[in-house]
VEXLUM-57824 format. One record per residue (C-alpha): residue number from 1; residue in one letter; x, y, z. Coordinates in steps of 0.1 Angstrom, whole numbers. Layout:
// VEXLUM-57824
k=NUM&r=A&xx=X&yy=Y&zz=Z
...
// end
This chain:
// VEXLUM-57824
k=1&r=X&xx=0&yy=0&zz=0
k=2&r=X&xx=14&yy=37&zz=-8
k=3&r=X&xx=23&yy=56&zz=19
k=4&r=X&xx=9&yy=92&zz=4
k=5&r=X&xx=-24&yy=93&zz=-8
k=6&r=X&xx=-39&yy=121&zz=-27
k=7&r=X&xx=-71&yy=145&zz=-6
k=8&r=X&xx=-94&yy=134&zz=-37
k=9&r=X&xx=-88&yy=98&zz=-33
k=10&r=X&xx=-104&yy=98&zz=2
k=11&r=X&xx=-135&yy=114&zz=-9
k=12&r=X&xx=-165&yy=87&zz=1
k=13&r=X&xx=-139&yy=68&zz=21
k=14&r=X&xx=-142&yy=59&zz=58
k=15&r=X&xx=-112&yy=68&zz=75
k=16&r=X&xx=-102&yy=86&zz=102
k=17&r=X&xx=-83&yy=119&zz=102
k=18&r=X&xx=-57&yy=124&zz=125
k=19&r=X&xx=-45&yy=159&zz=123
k=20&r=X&xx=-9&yy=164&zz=128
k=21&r=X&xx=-1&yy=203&zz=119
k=22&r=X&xx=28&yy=217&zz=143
k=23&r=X&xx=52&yy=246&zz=142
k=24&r=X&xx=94&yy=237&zz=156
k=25&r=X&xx=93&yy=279&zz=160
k=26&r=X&xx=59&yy=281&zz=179
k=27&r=X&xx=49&yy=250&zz=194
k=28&r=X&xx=11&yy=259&zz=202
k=29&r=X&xx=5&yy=270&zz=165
k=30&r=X&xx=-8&yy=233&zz=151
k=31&r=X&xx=-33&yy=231&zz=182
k=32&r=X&xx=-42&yy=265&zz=178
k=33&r=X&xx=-50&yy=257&zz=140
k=34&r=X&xx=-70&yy=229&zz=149
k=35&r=X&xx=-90&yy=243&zz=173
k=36&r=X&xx=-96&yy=268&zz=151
k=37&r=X&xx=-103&yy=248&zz=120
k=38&r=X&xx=-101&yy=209&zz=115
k=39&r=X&xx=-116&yy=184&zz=90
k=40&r=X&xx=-143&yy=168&zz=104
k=41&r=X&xx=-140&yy=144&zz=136
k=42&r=X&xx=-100&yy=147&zz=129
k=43&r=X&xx=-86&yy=141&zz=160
k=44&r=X&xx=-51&yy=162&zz=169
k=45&r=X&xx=-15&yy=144&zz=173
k=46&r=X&xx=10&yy=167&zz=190
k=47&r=X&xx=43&yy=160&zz=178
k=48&r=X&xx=59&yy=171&zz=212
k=49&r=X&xx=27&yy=157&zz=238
k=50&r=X&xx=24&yy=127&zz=221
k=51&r=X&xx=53&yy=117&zz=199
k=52&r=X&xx=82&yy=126&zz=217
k=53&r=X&xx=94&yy=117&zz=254
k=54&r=X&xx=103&yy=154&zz=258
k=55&r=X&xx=115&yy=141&zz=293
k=56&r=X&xx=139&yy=123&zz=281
k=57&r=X&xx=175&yy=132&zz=275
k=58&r=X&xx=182&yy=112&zz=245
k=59&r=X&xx=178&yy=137&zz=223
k=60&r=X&xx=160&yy=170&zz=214
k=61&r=X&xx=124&yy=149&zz=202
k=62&r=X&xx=133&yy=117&zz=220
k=63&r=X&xx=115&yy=84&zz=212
k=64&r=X&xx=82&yy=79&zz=237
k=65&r=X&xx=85&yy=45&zz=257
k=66&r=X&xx=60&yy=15&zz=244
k=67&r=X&xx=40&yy=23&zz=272
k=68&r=X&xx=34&yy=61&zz=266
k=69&r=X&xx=27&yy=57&zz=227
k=70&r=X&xx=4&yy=29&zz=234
k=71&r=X&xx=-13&yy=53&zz=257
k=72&r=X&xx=-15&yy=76&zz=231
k=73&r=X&xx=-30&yy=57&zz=206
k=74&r=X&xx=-58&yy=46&zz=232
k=75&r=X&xx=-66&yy=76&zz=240
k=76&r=X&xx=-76&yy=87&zz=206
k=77&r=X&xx=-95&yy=58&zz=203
k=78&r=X&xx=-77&yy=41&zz=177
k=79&r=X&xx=-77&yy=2&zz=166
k=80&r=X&xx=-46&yy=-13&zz=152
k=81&r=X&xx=-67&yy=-23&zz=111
k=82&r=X&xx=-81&yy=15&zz=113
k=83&r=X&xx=-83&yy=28&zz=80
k=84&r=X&xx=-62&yy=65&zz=89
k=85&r=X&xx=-50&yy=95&zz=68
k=86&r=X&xx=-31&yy=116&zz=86
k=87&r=X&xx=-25&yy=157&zz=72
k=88&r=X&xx=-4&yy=185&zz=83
k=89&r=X&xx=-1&yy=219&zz=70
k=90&r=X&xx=15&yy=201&zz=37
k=91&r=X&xx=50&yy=201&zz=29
k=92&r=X&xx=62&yy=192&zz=67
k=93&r=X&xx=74&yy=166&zz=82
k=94&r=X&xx=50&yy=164&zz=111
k=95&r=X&xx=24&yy=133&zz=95
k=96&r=X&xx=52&yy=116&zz=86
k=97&r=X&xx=66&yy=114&zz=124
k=98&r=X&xx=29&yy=105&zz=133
k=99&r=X&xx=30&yy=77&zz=104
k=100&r=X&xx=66&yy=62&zz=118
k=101&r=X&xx=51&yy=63&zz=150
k=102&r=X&xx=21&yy=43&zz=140
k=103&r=X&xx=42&yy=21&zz=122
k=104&r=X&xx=65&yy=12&zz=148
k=105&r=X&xx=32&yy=7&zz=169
k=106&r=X&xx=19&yy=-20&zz=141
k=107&r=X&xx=-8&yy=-1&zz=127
k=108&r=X&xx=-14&yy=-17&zz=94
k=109&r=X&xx=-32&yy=3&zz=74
k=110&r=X&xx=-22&yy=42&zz=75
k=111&r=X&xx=-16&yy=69&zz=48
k=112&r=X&xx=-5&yy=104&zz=48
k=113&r=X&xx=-28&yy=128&zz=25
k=114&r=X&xx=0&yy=146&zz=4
k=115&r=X&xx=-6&yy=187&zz=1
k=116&r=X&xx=-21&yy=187&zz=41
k=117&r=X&xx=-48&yy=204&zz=51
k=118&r=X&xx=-54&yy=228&zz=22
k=119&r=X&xx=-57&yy=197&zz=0
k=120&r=X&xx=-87&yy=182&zz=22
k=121&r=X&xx=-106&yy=219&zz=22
k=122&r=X&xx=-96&yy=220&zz=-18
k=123&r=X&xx=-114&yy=185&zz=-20
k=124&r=X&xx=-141&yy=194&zz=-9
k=125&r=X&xx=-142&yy=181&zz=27
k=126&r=X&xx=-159&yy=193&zz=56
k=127&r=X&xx=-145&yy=218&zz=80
k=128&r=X&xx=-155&yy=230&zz=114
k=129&r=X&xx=-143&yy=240&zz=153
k=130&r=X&xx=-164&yy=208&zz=168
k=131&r=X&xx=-148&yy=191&zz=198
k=132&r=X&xx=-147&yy=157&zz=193
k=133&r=X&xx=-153&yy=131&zz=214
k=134&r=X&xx=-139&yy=100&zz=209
k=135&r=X&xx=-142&yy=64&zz=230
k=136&r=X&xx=-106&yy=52&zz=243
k=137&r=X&xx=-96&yy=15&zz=228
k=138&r=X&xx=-76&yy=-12&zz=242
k=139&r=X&xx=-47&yy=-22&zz=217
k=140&r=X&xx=-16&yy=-46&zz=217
k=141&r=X&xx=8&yy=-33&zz=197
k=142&r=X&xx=29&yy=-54&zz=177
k=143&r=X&xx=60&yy=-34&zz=176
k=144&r=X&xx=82&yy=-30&zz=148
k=145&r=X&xx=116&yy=-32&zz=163
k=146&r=X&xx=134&yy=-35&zz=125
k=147&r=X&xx=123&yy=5&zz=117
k=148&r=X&xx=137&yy=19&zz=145
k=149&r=X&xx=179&yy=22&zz=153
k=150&r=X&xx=193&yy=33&zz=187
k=151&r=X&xx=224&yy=53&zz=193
k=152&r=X&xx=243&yy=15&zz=198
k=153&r=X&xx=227&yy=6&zz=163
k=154&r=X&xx=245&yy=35&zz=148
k=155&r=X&xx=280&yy=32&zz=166
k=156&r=X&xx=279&yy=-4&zz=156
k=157&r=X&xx=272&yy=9&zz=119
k=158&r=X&xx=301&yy=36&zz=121
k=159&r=X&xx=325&yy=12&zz=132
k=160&r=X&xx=323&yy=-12&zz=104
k=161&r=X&xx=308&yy=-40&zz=125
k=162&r=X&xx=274&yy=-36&zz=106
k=163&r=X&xx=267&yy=-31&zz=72
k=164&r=X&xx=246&yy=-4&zz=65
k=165&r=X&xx=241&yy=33&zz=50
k=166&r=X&xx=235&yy=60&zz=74
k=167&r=X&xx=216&yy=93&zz=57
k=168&r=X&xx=216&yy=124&zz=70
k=169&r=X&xx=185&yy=143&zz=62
k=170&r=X&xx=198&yy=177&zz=74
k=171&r=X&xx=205&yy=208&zz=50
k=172&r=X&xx=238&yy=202&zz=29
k=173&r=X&xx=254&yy=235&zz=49
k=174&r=X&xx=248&yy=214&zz=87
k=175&r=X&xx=257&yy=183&zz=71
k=176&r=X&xx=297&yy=195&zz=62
k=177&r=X&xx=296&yy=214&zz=100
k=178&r=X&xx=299&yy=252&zz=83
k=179&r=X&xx=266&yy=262&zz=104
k=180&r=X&xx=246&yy=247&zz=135
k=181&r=X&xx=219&yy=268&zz=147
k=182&r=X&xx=207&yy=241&zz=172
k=183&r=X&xx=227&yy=219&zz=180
k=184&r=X&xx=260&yy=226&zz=201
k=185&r=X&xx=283&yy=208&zz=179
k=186&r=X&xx=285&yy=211&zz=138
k=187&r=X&xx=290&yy=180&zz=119
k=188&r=X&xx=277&yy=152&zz=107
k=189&r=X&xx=276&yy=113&zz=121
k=190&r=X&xx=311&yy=93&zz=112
k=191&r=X&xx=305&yy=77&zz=75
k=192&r=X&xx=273&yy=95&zz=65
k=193&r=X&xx=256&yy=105&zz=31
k=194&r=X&xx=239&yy=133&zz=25
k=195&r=X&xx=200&yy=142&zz=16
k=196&r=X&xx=180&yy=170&zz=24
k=197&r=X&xx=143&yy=164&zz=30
k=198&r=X&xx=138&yy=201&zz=19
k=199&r=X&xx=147&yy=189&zz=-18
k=200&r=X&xx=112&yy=162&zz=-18
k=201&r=X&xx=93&yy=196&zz=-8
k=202&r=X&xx=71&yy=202&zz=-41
k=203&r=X&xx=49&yy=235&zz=-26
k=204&r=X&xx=24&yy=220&zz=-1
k=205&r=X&xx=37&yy=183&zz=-11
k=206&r=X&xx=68&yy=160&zz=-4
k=207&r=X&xx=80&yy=138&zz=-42
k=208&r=X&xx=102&yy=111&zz=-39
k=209&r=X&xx=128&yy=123&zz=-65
k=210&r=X&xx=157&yy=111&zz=-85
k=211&r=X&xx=183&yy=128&zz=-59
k=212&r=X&xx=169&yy=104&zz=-33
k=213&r=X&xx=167&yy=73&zz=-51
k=214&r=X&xx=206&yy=81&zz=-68
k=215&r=X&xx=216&yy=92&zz=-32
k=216&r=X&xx=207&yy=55&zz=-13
k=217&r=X&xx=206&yy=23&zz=-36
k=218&r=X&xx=173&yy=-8&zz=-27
k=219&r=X&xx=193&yy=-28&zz=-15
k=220&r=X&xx=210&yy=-13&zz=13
k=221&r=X&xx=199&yy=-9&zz=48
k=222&r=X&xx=196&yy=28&zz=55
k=223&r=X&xx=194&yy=43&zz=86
k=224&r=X&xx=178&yy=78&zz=81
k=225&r=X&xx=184&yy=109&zz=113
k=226&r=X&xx=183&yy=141&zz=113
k=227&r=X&xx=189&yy=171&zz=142
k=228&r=X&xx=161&yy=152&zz=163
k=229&r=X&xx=146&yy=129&zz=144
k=230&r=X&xx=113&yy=149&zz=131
k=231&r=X&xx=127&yy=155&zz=96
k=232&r=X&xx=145&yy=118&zz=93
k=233&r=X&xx=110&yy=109&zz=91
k=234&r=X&xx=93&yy=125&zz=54
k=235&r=X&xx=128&yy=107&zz=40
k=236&r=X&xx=116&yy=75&zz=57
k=237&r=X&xx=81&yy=76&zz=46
k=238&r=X&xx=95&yy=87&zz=9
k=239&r=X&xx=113&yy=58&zz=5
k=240&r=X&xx=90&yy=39&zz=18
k=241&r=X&xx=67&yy=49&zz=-10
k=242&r=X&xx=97&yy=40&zz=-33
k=243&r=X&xx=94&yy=3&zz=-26
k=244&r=X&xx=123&yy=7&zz=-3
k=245&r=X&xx=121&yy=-19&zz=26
k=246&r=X&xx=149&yy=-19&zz=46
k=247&r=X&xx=148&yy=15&zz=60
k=248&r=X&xx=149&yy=29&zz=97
k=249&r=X&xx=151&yy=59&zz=121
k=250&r=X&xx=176&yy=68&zz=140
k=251&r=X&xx=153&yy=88&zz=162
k=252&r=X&xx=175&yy=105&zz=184
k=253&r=X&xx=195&yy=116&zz=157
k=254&r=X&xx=225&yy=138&zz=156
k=255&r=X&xx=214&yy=157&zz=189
k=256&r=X&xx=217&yy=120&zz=208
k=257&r=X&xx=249&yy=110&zz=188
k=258&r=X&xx=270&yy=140&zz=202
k=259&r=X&xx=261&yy=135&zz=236
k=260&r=X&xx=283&yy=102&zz=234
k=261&r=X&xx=304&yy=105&zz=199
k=262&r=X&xx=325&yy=124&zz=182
k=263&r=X&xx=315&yy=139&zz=146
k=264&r=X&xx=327&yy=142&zz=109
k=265&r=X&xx=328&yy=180&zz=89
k=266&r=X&xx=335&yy=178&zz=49
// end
């Protein structure tokens, strides 16, 4: 099944909307938008309340424990064969952190509705302020350790012991260490290529594109971070939708990694 599906596609389709819109430079903005305006019955995914451990030190959006995702999936009332599209303002990484997430979790039959929000009200779907009320749910995950890589994954990786690509989906600039506005050391992770996610943005839509596909072969195992791990994930779900299969996240990317390990600049 694709990852991206197209707003038209959904029309007369039962599925649920899970609205994942969120702003790195004003972390209230995506609830804010929703309350404001959401499709219809979409219920709200905070990248930062729900799908990161922001408690955690392993990292600056740390991976949430089995327990607390599983919590959060309950909680929006959600069944692992739910039919779900996720949106987000379009062009963002944010439903693709929500799909990894629900991924990892085991849920089986997700998509993320390419151009966001906009696309849905272009479509012609209903918008409104309504509260919604969902009923909590009981699930067993079935977690899906092979997507996700830990900071000993990647070390192991770096020092030749396992085979593997490791892709770096910052900015070309942060990758060779010439800038780091958030991080407090520039560089890149020991042995690492090089892809922005910026260069799949298309306007409001992410494109897998030739770059990507020429940048990582099919049949290597890729490990994909980032600064925290929120942009590793539109390069995850992109080569997902290439037929890719043997693709991670290293979720606590490079801002983990240089709380242990020393770094590369080119």
């Amino acid at each position: 099944m694709s990852v991206f599906v197209e707003a038209t596609e959904l029309v007369g389709q039962d599925v649920i909307f899970l609205d994942a819109r969120f702003a790195l430079q004003d972390k209230t903005a995506g609830k804010r938008q929703y309350d404001e305006a959401h499709i219809d019955g979409a219920r709200y995914i905070d990248l930062e309340v729900d799908l990161s451990d922001m408690a955690s030190t392993r990292g600056r959006h740390p991976m949430p424990s089995h327990a607390q995702l599983q919590q959060v999936f309950e909680r929006l009332g959600l069944q692992l064969d739910d039919a779900i599209a996720i949106y987000d303002q379009g062009g963002a990484p944010f439903a693709s952190r929500a799909y990894y997430m629900l991924a990892y979790a085991g849920f089986s039959n997700v998509r993320i509705v390419n151009g966001g929000f906009d696309a849905l009200v272009a479509a012609g779907f209903t918008v409104n302020a309504h509260t919604v009320h969902v009923t909590a749910t009981t699930i067993t995950p079935n977690w899906q350790s092979a997507i996700y890589a830990s900071r000993d994954d990647v070390k192991a990786i770096v020092d030749g012991q396992h085979n593997a690509v490791l892709l770096d989906a910052r900015e070309a600039a942060r990758y060779r260490g010439e800038v780091e506005p958030l991080d407090k050391v520039a560089g890149h992770i020991p042995t690492a290529r090089n892809y922005c996610w910026e260069q799949a943005k298309d306007g409001s839509f992410l494109r897998v594109t030739d770059t990507l596909t020429q940048t990582v072969a099919r049949d290597e195992e890729i490990v994909i971070y980032c600064g925290s791990g929120v942009t590793a994930s539109p390069v995850y779900t992109l080569l997902k939708e290439a037929g890719y299969e043997h693709v991670k996240v290293y979720v606590g990317s490079f801002s983990d990694w240089i709380e242990a390990y020393d770094v590369a600049k080119k």
